[in-house]
N, C-alpha and C positions, 0 to 999 in steps of 0.2 A: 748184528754182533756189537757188543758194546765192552770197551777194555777199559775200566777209567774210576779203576782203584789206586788212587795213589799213597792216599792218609789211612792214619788208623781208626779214624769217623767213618769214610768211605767204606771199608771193614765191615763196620760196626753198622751199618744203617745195609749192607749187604744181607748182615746175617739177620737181622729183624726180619728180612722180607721173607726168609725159610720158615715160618712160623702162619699158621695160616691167622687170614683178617680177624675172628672172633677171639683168636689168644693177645691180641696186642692190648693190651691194657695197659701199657706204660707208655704208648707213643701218642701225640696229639690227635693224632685219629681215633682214639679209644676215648674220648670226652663224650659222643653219642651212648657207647656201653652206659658207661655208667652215669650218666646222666639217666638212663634206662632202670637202672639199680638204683636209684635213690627216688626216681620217682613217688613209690609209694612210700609213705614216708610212717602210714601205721603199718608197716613187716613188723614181722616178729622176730628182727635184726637186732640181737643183743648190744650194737655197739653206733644203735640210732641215737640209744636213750642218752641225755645229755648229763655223763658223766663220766670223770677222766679215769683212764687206767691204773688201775691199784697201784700198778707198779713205780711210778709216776709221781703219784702223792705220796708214795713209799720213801722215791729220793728226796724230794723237798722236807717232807718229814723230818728226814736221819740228818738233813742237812750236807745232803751226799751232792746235790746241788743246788746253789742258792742265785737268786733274782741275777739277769744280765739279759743279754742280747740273742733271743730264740728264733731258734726255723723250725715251722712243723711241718715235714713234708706228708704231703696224701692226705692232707688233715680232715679231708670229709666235711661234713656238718659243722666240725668246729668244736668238738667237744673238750679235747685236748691242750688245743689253741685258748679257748676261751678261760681253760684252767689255769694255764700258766700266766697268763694273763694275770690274771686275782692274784696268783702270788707276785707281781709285782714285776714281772716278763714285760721284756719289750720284744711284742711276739710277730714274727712275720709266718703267714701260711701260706700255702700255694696243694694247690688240687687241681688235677685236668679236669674236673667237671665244672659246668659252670651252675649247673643245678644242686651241687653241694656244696658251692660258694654263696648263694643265694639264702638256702639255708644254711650256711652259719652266718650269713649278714644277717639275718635276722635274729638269730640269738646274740646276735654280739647287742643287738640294744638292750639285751638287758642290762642292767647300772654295772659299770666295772669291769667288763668284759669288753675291755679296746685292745683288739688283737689287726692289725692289717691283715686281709685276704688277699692274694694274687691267681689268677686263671690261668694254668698254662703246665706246660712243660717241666716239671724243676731244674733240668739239667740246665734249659734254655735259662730260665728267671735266674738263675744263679753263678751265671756265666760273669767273667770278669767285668764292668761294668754292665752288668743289667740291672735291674729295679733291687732282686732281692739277695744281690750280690752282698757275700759276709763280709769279716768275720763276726762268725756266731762264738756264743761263750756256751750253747746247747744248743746244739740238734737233734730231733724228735723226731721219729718214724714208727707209726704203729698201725702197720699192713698195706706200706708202700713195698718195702725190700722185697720181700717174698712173690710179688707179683712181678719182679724181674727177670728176664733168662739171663742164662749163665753168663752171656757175651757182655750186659748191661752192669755186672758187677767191677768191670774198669771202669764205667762211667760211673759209678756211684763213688766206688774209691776216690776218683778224682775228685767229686764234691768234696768229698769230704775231707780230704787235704788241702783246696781252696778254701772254704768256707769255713771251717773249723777253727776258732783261734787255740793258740799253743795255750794248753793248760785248760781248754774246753772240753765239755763232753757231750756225748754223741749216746744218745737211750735210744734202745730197738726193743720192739716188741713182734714177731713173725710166726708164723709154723712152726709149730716143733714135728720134728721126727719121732716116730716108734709108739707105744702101744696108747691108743687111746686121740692119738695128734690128726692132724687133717693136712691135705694138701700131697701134692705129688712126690713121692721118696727115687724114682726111675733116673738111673745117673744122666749126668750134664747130656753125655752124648746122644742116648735114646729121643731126650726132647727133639731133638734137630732132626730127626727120623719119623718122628711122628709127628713134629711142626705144631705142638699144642703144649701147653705149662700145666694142663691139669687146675684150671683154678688157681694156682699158685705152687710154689716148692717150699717142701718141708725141710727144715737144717736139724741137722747133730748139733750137740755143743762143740764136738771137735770140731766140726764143719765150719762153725758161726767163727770158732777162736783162731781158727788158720786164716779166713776172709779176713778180721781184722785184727791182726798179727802185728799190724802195725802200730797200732794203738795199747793201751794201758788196761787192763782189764779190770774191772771193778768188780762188777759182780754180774752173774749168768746163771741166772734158774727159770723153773716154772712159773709162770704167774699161778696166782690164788687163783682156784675158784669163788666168784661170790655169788649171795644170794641175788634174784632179781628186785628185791626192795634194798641191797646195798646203795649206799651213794656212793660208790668205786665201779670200774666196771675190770672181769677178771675171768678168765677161763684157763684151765689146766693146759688145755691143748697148743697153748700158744708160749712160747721164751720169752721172759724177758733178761735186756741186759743193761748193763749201763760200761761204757767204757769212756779211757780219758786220752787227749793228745796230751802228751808228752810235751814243756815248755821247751824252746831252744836252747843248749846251753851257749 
């Protein structure tokens, strides 16, 4: 018998374990997965190819956010990382793979593309004196959130109020919900009965703007579709958003 919940970490590391081993994708133990998943690196994974989200060059573009102090979390190969980079980011990333950290060291030599990688955890790397402890003036997440359950969305919160500087913003790119979208739409509680995330969970727009309620919204739509010879990378199925912390008064 073991009684020896006191915190709300202890909680929260309870309920991961109701999930069976092949759904953890967000905890340190999930670096084998996909380190598995990045393996082959000719897939015909739309979001190998090294080019950053439409939606992304979208805000830079509009000027909706401009060069400072970045996190990409789940950044993969580095495609993202590497782009905000070029525009003039001082970019940290962090991925639990170390085989997707490996390959974006290696694109990062290409000229221009000085983004720091970190291996690990983000919750961990982002902890109050850890390495890639904020504040950020942007944080970046495109197809970290969605691979969280429902319980990990107070941890994520938390980043995001640590790390975030006042008057920062915070771009998501996830699953969308409903006709044409991918990923699991079965409510919070079914997950925990069936101990599986389905790949990932699909959001509403309501869904996405009650989670960060806290924040400033900017803007929240679909991404484009693009062609596969665009230099953008973009698919309908997936949200994008861009929202802002609010300065102190």
């Amino acid at each position: 018998m073991s009684r020896n919940i006191r915190t709300t970490d202890d909680v929260l590391t309870l309920l991961d374990g109701l999930f069976a081993p092949e759904a953890h994708r967000w905890t340190s133990g999930a670096a084998s997965w996909w380190d598995g998943f990045y393996e082959d690196r000719a897939k015909p994974v739309p979001f190998f190819a090294e080019k950053p989200d439409e939606s992304l060059v979208s805000y830079v573009d509009r000027g909706l956010v401009t060069p400072g102090r970045a996190l990409d979390l789940g950044c993969g190969p580095g495609r993202n990382a590497h782009a905000l980079a070029s525009y003039g980011f001082d970019v940290t990333a962090v991925d639990l793979s170390p085989a997707a950290i490996a390959w974006a060291e290696e694109r990062a030599e290409v000229p221009g593309a000085g983004a720091r990688f970190h291996c690990g955890d983000a919750f961990a790397l982002t902890a109050e004196g850890a390495e890639a402890a904020g504040p950020y003036d942007l944080i970046h997440d495109s197809g970290c959130f969605h691979h969280l359950p429902p319980h990990r969305r107070i941890s994520y919160l938390a980043l995001l109020d640590r790390c975030l500087a006042p008057g920062g913003h915070f771009a998501l790119t996830c699953f969308a919900a409903g006709e044409g979208g991918m990923g699991s739409e079965l409510p919070d509680a079914e997950l925990y009965r069936r101990g599986d995330l389905g790949g990932g969970l699909a959001y509403t727009s309501e869904e996405l703007r009650d989670i960060f309620s806290g924040l400033t919204e900017v803007e929240l739509r679909r991404m484009r579709d693009e062609a596969p010879g665009s230099p953008v990378f973009g698919e309908s199925f997936l949200w994008t958003a861009l929202f802002r912390k609010e300065a102190r008064q």
